[in-house]
C-alpha positions as CSV (number, residue, x, y, z in Angstrom):
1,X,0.0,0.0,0.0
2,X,2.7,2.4,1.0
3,X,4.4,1.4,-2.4
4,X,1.4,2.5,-4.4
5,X,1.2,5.7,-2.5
6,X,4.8,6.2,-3.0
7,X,4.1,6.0,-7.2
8,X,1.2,7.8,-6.8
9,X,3.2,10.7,-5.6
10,X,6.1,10.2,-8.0
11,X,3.8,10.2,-10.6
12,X,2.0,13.4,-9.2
13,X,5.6,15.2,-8.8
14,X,6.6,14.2,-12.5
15,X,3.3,15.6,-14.1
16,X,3.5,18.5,-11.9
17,X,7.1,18.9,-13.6
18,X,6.2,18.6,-16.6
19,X,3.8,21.0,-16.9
20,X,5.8,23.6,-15.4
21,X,8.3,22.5,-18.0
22,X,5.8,22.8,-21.1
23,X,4.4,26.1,-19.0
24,X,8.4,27.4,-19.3
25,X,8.7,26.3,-22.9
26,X,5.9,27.6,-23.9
27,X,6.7,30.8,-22.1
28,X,9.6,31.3,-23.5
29,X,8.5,29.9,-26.8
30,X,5.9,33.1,-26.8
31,X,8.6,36.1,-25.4
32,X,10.9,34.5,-28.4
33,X,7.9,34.8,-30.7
34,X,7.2,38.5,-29.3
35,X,10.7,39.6,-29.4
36,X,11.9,38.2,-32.8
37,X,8.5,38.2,-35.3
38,X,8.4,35.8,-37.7
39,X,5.6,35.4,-40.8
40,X,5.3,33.5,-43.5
41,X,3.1,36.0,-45.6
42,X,6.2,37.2,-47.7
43,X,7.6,37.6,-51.6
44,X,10.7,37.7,-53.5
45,X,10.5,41.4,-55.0
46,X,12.8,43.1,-57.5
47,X,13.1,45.8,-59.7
48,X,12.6,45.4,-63.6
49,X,11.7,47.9,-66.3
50,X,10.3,47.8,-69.5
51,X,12.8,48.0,-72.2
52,X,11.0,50.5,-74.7
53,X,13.1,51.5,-77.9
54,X,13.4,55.4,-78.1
55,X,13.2,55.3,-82.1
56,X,11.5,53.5,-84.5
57,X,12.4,50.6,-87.4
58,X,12.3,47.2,-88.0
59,X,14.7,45.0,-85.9
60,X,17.7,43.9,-87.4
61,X,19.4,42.2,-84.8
62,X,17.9,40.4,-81.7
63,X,21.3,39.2,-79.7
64,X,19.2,38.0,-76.7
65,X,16.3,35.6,-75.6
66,X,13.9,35.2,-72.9
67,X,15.0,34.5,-69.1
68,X,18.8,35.2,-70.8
69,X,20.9,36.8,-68.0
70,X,23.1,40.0,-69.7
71,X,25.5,41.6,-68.1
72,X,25.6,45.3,-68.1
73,X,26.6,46.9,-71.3
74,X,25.3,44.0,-73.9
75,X,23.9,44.9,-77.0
76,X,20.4,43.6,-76.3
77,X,18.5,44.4,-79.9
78,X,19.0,46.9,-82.7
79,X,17.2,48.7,-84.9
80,X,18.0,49.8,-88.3
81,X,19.5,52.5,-88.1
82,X,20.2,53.6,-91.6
83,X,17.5,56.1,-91.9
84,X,19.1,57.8,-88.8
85,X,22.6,57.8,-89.9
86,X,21.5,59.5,-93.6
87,X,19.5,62.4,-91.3
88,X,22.6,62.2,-88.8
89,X,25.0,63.2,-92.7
90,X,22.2,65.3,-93.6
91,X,22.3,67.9,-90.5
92,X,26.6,67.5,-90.5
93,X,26.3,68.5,-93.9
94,X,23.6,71.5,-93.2
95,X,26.0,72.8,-90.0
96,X,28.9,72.7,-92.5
97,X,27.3,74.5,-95.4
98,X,26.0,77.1,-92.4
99,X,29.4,77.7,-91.1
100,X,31.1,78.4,-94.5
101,X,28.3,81.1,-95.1
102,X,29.2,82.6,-91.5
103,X,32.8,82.3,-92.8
104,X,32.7,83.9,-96.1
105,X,30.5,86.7,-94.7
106,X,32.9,87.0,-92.3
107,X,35.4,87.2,-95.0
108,X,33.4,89.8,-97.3
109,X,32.8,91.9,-93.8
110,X,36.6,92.2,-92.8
111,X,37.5,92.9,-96.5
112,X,34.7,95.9,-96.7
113,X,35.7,97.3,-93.0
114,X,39.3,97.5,-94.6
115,X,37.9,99.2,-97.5
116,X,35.8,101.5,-95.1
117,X,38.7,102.2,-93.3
118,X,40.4,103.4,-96.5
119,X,37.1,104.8,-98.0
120,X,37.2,107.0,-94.0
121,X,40.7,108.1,-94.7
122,X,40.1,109.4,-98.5
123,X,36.3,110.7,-97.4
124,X,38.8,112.9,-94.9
125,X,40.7,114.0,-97.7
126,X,38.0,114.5,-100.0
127,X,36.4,117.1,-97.5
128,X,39.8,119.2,-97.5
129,X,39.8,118.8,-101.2
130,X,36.4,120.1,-101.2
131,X,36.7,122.8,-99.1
132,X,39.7,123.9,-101.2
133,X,37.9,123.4,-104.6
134,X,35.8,126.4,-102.7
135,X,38.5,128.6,-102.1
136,X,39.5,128.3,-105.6
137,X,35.9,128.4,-106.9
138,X,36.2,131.4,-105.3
139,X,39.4,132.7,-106.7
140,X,38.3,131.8,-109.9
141,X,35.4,133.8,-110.0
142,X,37.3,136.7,-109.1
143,X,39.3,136.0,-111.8
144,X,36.8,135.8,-114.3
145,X,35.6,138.9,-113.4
146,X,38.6,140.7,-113.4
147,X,39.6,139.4,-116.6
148,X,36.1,140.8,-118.0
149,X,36.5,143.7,-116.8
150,X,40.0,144.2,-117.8
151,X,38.9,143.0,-121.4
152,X,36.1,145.8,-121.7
153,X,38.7,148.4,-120.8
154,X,40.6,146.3,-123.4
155,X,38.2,147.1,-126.0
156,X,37.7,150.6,-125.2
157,X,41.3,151.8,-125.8
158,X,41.3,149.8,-128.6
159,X,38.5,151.2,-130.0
160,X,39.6,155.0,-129.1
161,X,43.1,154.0,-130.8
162,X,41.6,153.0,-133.9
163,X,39.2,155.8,-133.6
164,X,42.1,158.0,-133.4
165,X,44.2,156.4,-136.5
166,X,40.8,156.3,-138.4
167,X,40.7,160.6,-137.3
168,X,44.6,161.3,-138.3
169,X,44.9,159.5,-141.1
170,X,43.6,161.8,-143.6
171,X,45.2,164.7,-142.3
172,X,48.7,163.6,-143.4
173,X,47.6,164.4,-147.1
174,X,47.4,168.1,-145.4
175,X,50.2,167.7,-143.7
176,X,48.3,169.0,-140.4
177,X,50.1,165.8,-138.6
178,X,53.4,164.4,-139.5
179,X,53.9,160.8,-140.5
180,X,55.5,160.0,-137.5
181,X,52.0,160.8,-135.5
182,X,50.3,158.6,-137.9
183,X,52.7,155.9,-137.3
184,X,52.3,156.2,-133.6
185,X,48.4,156.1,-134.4
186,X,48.9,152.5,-135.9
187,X,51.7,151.4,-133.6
188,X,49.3,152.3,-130.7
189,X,46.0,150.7,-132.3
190,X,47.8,147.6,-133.4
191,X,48.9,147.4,-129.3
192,X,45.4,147.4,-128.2
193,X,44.1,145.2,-130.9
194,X,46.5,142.8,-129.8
195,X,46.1,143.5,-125.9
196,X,41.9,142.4,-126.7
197,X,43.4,139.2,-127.8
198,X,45.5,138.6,-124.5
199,X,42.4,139.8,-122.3
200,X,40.0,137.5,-124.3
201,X,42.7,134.9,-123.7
202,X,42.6,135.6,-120.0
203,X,39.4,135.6,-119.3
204,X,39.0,131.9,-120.9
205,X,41.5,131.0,-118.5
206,X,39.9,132.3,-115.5
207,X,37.0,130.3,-116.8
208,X,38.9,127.3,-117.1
209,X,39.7,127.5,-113.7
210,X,36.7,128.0,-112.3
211,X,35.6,125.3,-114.0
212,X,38.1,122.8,-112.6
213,X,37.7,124.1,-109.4
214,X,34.3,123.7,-110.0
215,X,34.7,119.9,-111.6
216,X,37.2,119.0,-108.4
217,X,34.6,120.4,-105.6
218,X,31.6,117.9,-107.4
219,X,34.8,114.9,-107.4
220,X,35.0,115.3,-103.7
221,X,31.6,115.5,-102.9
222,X,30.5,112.3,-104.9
223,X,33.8,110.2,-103.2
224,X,32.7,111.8,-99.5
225,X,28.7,110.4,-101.2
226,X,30.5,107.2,-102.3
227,X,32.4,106.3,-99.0
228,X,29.4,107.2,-96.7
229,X,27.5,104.6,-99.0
230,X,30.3,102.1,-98.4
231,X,30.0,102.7,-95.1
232,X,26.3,101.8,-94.3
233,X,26.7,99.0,-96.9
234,X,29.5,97.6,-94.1
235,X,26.5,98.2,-91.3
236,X,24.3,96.1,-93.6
237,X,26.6,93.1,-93.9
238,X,27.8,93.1,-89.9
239,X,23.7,92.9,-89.5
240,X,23.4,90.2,-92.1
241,X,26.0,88.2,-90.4
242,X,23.3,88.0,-87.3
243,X,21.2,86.1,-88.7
244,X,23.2,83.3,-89.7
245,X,24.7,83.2,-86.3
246,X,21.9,82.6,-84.8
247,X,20.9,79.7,-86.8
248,X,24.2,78.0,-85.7
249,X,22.4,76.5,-82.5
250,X,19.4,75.3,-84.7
251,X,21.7,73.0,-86.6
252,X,23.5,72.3,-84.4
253,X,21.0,71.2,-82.1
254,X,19.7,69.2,-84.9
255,X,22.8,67.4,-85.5
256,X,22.5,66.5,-81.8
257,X,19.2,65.2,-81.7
258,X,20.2,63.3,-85.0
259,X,23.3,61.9,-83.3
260,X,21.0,61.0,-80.2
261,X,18.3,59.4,-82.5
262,X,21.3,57.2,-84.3
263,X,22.7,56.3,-81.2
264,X,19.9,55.0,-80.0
265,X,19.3,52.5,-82.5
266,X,21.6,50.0,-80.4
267,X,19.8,49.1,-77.3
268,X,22.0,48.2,-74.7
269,X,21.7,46.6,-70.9
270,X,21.7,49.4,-68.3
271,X,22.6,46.7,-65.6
272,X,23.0,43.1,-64.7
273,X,20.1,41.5,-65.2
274,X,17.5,39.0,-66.7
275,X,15.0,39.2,-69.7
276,X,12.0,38.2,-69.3
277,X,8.6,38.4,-71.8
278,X,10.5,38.8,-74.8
279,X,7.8,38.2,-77.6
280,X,9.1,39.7,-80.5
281,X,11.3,38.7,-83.3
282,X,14.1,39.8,-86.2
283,X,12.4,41.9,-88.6
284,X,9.4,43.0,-86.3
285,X,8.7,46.8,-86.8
286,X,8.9,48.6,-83.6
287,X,7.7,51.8,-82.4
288,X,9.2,54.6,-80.0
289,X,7.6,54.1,-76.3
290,X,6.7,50.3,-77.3
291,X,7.7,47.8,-74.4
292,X,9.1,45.0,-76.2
293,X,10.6,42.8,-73.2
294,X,10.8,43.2,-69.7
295,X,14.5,43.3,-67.8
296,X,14.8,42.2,-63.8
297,X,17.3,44.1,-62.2
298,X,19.2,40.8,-60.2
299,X,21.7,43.1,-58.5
300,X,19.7,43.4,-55.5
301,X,16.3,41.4,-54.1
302,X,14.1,41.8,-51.4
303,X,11.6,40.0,-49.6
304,X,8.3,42.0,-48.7
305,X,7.3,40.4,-45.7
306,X,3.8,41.9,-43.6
307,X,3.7,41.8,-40.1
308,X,1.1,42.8,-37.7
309,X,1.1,45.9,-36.4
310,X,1.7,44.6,-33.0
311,X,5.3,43.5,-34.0
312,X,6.4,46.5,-35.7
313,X,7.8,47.9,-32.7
314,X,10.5,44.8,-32.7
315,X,11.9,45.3,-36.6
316,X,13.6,48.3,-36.6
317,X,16.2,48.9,-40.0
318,X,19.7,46.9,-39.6
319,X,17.6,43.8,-37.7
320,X,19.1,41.0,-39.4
321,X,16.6,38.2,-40.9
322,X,16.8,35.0,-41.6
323,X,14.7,34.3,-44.9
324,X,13.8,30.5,-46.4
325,X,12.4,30.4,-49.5
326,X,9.8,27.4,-50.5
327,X,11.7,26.7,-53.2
328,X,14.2,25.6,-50.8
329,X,12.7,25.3,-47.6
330,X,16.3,24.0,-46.1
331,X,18.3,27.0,-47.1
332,X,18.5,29.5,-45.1
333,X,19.7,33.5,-46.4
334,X,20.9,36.0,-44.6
335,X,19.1,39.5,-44.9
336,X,18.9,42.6,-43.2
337,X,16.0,45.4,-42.7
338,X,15.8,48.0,-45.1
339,X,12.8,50.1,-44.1
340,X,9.6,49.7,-42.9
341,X,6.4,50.8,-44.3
342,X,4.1,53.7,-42.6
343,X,0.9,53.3,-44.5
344,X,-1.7,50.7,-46.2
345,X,-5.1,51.1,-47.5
346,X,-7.4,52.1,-44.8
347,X,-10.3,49.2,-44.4
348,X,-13.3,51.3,-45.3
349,X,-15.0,48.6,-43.1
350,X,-13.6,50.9,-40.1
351,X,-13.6,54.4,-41.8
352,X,-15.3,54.5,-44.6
353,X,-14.1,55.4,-47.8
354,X,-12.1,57.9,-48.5
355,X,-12.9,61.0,-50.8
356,X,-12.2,64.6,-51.4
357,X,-14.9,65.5,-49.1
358,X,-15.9,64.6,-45.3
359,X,-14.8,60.3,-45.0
360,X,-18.2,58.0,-45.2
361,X,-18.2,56.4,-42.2
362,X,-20.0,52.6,-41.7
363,X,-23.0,52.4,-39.5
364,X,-22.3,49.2,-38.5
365,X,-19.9,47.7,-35.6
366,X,-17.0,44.9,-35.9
367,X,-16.8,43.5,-32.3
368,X,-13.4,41.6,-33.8
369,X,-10.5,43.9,-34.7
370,X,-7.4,42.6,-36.7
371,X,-4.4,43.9,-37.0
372,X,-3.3,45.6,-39.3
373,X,-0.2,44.0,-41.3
374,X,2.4,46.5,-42.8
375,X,5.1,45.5,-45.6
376,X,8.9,45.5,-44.3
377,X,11.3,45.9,-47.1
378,X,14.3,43.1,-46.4
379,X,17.1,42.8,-48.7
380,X,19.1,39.3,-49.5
381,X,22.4,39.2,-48.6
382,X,24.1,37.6,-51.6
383,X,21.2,36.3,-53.3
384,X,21.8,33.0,-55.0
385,X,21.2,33.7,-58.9
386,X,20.0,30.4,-59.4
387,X,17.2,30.1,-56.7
388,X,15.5,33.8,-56.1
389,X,12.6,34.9,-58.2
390,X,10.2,37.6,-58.4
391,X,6.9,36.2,-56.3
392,X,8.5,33.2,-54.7
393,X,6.5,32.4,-51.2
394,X,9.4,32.8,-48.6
395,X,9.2,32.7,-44.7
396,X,11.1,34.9,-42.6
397,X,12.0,35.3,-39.1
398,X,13.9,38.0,-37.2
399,X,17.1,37.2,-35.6
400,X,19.0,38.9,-32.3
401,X,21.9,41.0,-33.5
402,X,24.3,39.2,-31.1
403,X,23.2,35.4,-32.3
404,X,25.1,33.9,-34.6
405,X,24.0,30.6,-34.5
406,X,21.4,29.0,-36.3
């Protein structure tokens, strides 16, 4: 009887323990659970673009094919790019053509500010000239009158000579004058006859002059009219150059965007990555802003794992992670907290829905409430290429900075 009692007792003592064990362990179990959150409502994220040609052909070259991984700088596709290239020649050829203009006007303006500068120098000198074809305009006219007047006193004593040889003349048959008065007479008329001549000659002279002077005044005023003509014909040009100068920067901008559209014919990889969706072909005519394949950025990868709301405040950035994918549910990766997320969709069950007015609130009560779950951003350390892929299921758990061992 005692024996019984004694295994009664044990037996009492051992269930007693055990439950306080399993009490412990479960205890522990739940501050472990508490302290490092774990969920298995996660996917493998990464970034990928759609790879959109910027100009328009058919494809002559298609170097790569679907779920290829290209490194960065591979020629993924081309387009043909000989349209570009005879538009590239076209606006060289249109910014060369523009230039020698520039330079030849260039040319013709230098030569004509030499010639104005010469033309300002003689329009100088043809303004003394002028003002000293005036002085002798002047002296000429003085001339010319002088000699008129001189040739009217001319003809006067010419006329009394003659008048006088005419009066004496017959008197020498008389013998009231001698013949040496008579001679004197002619001697004397002859003079002035002859002295008409010189004054007549004189006076053309004086003409003359004041003619040239005349002739050289109208010389310097049409070269001072001609150099002053030269000179706004020099104005002109520099404002003729003006315009072609500004149309450098429209050719030359089109020989950039020619460049830029020839360039772009060969479509290369902008990073390490893999191609995925290709559905086109060699020879398929393809426009600007059409997404032909997709590419998946494989430098970095993330796992975007929800937890409850309750657990947020035990992931902060830097917490490392432990993340097993279901691919590979034996393989543990190392990753570490990027960021967490500080909004979701609010659950117009609770607030209604949103709008630009006043919010629509539900007239009805939820005696449940669930957590909200928010997304944590964690990035793989050292992502296997061969094993991570956009949408794989993965679980993760968060680990104590200080444990090592797993």
């Amino acid at each position: 009887m005692k024996k019984s009692s004694s295994r009664t007792s044990l037996g009492i003592i051992v269930s007693v323990l055990i439950l306080i064990g399993a009490i412990v362990e479960g205890g522990v179990v739940i501050r472990k659970i508490s302290q490092y959150p774990r969920t298995d409502d996660a996917e493998v994220v990464a970034n990928f673009i759609g790879m959109a040609p910027l100009v328009e052909g058919p494809v002559v070259a298609l170097t790569v094919h679907d779920n290829d991984f290209v490194k960065k700088g591979q020629l993924l596709y081309q387009v043909d790019d000989r349209p570009y290239l005879y538009t590239l020649q076209r606006a060289i050829a249109a910014q060369q053509q523009l230039e020698g203009e520039i330079e030849n006007e260039r040319r013709r303006i230098s030569a004509q500010r030499s010639a104005v500068g010469a033309a300002e120098a003689a329009t100088v000198n043809a303004h003394a000239n002028e003002r000293r074809a005036d002085a002798e305009i002047g002296v000429a006219r003085a001339a010319v009158l002088e000699a008129t007047a001189t040739l009217q006193q001319t003809r006067a004593d010419a006329a009394y000579a003659i008048h006088n040889l005419n009066r004496i003349e017959p008197l020498l048959a008389k013998q009231f004058v001698t013949p040496d008065d008579v001679d004197r007479a002619r001697t004397l008329a002859d003079t002035r006859k002859e002295s008409i001549r010189q004054a007549e000659s004189q006076l053309e002279l004086a003409k003359a002059r004041q003619l040239a002077s005349e002739a050289a005044k109208n010389q310097a005023s049409s070269l001072i009219s001609q150099n002053t003509a030269q000179l706004q014909q020099s104005n002109h040009a520099v404002l003729a150059l003006d315009p072609l100068i500004a149309e450098r920067e429209n050719r030359a901008a089109a020989v950039r965007r020619a460049q830029y559209d020839y360039d772009n014919c060969n479509v290369y990889a902008p990073f390490d990555a893999r191609v995925t969706n290709l559905t086109i072909s060699e020879g398929q005519y393809v426009k600007a802003g059409q997404q032909l394949f997709t590419l998946i950025d494989t430098r970095v990868w993330w796992v975007i794992a929800n937890f409850r709301e309750t657990q947020l405040s035990h992931i902060h950035p830097g917490s490392p992670v432990d993340v097993y994918l279901m691919s590979d549910p034996n393989r543990r990766l190392d990753g570490v907290v990027d960021s967490l997320s500080f909004g979701v969709t609010p659950d117009p069950d609770v607030i209604g829905k949103l709008s630009q007015g006043l919010p629509d609130t539900q007239r009805t009560l939820n005696w449940v409430r669930l957590a909200s779950r928010y997304p944590v951003r964690i990035r793989i350390l050292s992502p296997p290429p061969d094993l991570v892929r956009i949408s794989e299921v993965a679980v993760v758990v968060m680990r104590d900075k200080n444990d090592s061992a797993h």
